[in-house]
C-alpha positions as CSV (number, residue, x, y, z in Angstrom):
1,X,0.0,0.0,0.0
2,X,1.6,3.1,-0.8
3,X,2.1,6.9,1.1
4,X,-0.5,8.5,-1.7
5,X,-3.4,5.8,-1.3
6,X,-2.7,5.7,3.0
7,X,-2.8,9.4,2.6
8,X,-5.8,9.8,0.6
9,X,-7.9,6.9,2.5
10,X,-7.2,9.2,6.0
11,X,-8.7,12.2,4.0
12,X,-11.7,10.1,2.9
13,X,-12.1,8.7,6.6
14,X,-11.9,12.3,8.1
15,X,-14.4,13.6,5.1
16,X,-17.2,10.5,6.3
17,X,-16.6,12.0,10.3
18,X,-17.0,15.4,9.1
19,X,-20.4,14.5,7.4
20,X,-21.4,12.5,10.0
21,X,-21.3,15.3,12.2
22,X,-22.7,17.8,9.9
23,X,-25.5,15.9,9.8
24,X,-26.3,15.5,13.3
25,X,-25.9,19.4,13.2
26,X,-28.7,19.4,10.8
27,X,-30.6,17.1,13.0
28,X,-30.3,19.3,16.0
29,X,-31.7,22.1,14.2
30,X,-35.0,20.0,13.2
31,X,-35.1,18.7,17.0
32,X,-36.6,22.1,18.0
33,X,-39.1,21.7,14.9
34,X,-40.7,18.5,14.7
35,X,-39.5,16.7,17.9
36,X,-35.9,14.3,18.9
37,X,-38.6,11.5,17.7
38,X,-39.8,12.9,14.2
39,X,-36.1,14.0,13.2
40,X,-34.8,10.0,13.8
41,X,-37.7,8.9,11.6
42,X,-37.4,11.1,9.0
43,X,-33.5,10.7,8.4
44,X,-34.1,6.6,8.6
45,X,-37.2,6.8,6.1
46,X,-35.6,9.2,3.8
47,X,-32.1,7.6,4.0
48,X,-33.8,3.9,3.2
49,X,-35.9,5.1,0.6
50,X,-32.4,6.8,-1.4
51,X,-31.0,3.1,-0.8
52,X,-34.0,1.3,-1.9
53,X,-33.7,3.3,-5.3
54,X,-29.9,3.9,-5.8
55,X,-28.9,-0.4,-4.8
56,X,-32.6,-1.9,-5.3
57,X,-31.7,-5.1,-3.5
58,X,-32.9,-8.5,-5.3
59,X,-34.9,-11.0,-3.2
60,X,-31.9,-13.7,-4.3
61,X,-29.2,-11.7,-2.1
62,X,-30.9,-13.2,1.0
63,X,-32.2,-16.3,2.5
64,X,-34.8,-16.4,5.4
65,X,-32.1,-16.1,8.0
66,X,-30.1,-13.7,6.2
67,X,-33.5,-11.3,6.0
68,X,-34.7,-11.9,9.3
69,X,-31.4,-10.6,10.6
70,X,-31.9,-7.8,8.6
71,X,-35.3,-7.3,10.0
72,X,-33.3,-7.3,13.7
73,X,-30.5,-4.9,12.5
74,X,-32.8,-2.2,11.4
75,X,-34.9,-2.5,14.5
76,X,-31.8,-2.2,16.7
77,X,-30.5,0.8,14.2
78,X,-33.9,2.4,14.9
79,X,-33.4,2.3,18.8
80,X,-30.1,3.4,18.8
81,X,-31.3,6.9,16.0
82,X,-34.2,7.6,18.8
83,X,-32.2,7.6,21.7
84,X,-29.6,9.3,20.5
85,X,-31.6,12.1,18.9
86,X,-33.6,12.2,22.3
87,X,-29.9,13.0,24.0
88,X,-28.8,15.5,21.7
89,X,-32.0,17.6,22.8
90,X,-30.4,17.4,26.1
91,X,-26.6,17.1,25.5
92,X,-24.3,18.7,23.7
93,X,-22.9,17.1,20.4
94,X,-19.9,15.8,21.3
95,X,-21.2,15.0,25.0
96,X,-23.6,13.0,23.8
97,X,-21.3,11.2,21.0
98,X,-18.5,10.4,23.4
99,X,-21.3,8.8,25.8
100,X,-22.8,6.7,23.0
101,X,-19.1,5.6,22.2
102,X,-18.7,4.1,25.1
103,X,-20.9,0.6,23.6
104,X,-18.5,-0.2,21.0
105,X,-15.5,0.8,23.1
106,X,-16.7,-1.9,25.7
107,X,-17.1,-4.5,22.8
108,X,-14.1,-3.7,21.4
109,X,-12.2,-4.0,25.1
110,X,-13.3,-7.8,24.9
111,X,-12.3,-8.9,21.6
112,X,-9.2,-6.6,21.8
113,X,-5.4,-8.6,22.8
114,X,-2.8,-8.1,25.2
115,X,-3.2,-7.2,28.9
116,X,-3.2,-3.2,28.5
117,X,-6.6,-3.6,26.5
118,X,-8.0,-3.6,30.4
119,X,-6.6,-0.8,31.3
120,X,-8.8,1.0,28.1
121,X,-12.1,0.6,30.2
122,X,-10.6,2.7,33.6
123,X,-9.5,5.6,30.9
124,X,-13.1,5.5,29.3
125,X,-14.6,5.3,33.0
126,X,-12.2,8.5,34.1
127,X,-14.2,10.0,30.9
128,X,-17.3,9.9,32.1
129,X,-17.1,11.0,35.3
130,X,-15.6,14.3,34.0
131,X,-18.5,14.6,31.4
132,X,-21.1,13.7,33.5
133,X,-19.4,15.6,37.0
134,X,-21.5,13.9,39.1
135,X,-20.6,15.7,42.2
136,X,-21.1,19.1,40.8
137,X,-24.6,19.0,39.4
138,X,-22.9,17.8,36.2
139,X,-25.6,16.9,32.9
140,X,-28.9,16.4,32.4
141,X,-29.0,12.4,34.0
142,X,-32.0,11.3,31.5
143,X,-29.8,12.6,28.9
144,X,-26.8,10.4,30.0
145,X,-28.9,7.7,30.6
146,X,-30.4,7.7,26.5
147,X,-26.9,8.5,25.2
148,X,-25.5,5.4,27.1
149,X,-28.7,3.4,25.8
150,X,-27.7,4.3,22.3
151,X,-24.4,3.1,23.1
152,X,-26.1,-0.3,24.5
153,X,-28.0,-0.5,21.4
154,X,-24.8,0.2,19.4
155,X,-23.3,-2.8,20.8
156,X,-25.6,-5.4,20.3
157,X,-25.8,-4.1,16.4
158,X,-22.0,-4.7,16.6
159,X,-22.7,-8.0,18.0
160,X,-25.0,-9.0,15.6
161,X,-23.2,-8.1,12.7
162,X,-20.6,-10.1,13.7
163,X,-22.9,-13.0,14.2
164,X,-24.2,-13.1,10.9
165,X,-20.6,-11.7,9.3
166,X,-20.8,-10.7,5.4
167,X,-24.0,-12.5,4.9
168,X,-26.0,-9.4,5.4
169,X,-23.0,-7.0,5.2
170,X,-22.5,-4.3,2.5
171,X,-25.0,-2.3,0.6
172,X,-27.4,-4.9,0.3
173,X,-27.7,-5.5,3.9
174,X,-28.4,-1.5,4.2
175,X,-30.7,-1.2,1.8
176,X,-32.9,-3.4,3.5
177,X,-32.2,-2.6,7.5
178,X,-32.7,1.2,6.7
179,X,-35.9,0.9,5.3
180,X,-37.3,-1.5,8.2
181,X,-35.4,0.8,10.7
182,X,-37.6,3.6,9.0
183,X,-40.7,1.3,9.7
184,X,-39.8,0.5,13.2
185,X,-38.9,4.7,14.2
186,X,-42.7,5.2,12.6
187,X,-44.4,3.6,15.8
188,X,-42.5,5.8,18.0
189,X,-43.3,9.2,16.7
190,X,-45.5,12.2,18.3
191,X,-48.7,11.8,15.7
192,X,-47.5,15.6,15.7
193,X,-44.3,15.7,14.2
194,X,-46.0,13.9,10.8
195,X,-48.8,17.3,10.8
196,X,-45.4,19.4,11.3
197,X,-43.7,18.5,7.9
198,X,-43.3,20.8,5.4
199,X,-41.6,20.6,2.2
200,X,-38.9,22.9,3.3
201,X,-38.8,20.4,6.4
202,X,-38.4,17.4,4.0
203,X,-35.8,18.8,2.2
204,X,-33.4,19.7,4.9
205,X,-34.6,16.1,6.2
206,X,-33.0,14.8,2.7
207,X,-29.6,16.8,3.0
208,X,-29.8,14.9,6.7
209,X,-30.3,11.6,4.9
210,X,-27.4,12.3,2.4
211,X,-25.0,13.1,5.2
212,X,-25.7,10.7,7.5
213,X,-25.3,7.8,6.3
214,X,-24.9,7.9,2.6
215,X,-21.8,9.9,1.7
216,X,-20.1,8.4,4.9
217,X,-21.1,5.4,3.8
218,X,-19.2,5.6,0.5
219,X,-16.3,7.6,1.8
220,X,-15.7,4.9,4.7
221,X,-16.1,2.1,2.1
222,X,-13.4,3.4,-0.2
223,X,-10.8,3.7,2.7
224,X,-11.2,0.8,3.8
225,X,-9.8,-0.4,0.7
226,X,-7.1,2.2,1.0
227,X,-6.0,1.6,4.9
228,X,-5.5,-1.0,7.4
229,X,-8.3,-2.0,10.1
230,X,-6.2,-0.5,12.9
231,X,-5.5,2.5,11.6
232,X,-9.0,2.7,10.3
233,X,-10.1,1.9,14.0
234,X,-8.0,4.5,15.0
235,X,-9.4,7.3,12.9
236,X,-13.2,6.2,13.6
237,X,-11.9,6.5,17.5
238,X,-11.4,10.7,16.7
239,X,-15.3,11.0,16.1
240,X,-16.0,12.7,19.8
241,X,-13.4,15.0,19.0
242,X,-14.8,15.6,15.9
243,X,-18.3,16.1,17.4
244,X,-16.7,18.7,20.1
245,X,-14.9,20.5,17.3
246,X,-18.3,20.5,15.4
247,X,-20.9,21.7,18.4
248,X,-18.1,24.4,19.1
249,X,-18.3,25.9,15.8
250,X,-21.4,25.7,14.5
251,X,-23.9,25.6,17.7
252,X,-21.9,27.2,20.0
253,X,-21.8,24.1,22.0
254,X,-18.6,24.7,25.0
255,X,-18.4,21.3,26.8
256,X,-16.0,23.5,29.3
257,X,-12.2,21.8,30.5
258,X,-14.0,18.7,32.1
259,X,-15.7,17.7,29.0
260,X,-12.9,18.7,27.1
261,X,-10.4,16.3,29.0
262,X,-13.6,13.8,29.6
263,X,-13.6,13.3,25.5
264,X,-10.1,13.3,24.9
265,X,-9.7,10.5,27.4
266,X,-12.7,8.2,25.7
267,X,-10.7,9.2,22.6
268,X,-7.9,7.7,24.1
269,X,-9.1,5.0,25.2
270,X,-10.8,4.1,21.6
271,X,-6.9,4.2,20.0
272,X,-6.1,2.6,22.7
273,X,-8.2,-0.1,22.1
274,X,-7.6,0.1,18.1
275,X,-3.8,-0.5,19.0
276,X,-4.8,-3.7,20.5
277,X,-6.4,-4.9,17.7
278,X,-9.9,-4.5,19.1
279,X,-11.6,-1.9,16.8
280,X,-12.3,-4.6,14.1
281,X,-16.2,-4.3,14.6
282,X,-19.0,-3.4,12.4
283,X,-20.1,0.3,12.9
284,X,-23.6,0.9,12.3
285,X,-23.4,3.9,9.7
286,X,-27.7,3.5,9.2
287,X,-26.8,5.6,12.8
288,X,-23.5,7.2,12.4
């Protein structure tokens, strides 16, 4: 692999974070529209219906099992979008995104190698206690508490993936979880946010769709072919820091010193953890 590929997979991997983020910037703005609930199932819906045209996925792609795991992923992709969108009304961006992190980290601390992969869990755990400054009044709990739930949810995705391995990876499997995560978000939606949709709403909704998960879902797939999984890992580890740098400029988000060094040492811990070989896991981009 040479120096110009390596160096122009990191740019694509830092280009998917940057969307990524952009579009849960876009996201918080429609929060304070049509609800934490209505913006999660209007990015899924919209996003599924762009992958249902753009791959239309043929029935011969999957067997039973492989569809019925399908089924499962986008119902777990769907609770991990509404709880997270619930904590970003309450959180700040990269808060709430370090928080959330903490589910892969913690699968990644088991099927990472070598004995300092334990010491990754007491770095992430320092983390949160200076995010959450428990002793000081610190965040909004309920907020913590649906972050961490994302995170939960997160995990089992990861675990399920890895289950089922390349049978329902890729843009086929995608194209069908995003859709049915789009289904499942539908039950769990104020009846108010649908009478709150505008066109104008719908079309800020689609830039949401396009940049989170669709370009990052390209960009990510054509670094992978440029870049190893650890470093890879590594780079995927930066996206609280990428989410602080985000809420900072554009929503004038100011985690303060404690969240500051509470996300740089869940950072840590996540290269950490990709240094040990433990960052090889699926990530959910249906949720970024």
């Amino acid at each position: 692999m040479n120096p110009a590929e390596t160096r122009s997979g990191v740019l694509m991997a830092i280009a998917a974070q940057i969307c990524i983020q952009l579009g849960l910037v876009v996201a918080v703005g429609l929060i304070d529209v049509i609800g934490s609930d209505g913006t999660a199932w209007l990015r899924l819906s919209l996003a599924g219906i762009l992958l249902l045209v753009a791959v239309r996925p043929r029935p011969s792609a999957f067997t039973w099992r492989t569809f019925g795991m399908c089924v499962i992923l986008g119902a777990v992709s769907a609770a991990i979008s509404l709880f997270f969108m619930a904590s970003l009304d309450r959180l700040a961006l990269g808060t709430a995104t370090a928080l959330e992190f903490l589910g892969p980290l913690a699968i990644a601390v088991i099927h990472g190698k070598g004995r300092h992969r334990l010491l990754w869990p007491g770095l992430a755990a320092i983390g949160v206690v200076l995010l959450s400054q428990p002793f000081s009044g610190g965040i909004d709990p309920k907020g913590t508490i649906l972050a961490v739930s994302a995170g939960v949810c997160w995990a089992i995705y990861i675990l399920l993936t890895q289950r089922v391995g390349d049978q329902v990876a890729g843009v086929n499997g995608l194209a069908v979880s995003m859709p049915i995560a789009g289904v499942v978000a539908t039950f769990f939606v104020d009846s108010k946010a649908f009478s709150l949709l505008t066109p104008q709403i719908i079309l800020i909704g689609l830039a949401m769709a396009m940049l989170l998960p669709v370009i990052p879902y390209v960009l990510e797939l054509l670094a992978l072919r440029r870049l190893t999984t650890a470093t890879f890992g590594i780079l995927m580890s930066l996206e609280p820091a990428f989410a602080v740098i985000v809420g900072f400029l554009l929503l004038d988000q100011n985690p303060g010193w404690p969240g500051l060094f509470g996300i740089a040492a869940v950072v840590a811990a996540g290269i950490g953890v990709s240094r040990a070989g433990g960052r090889e896991m699926a990530v959910p981009l249906e949720v970024g």
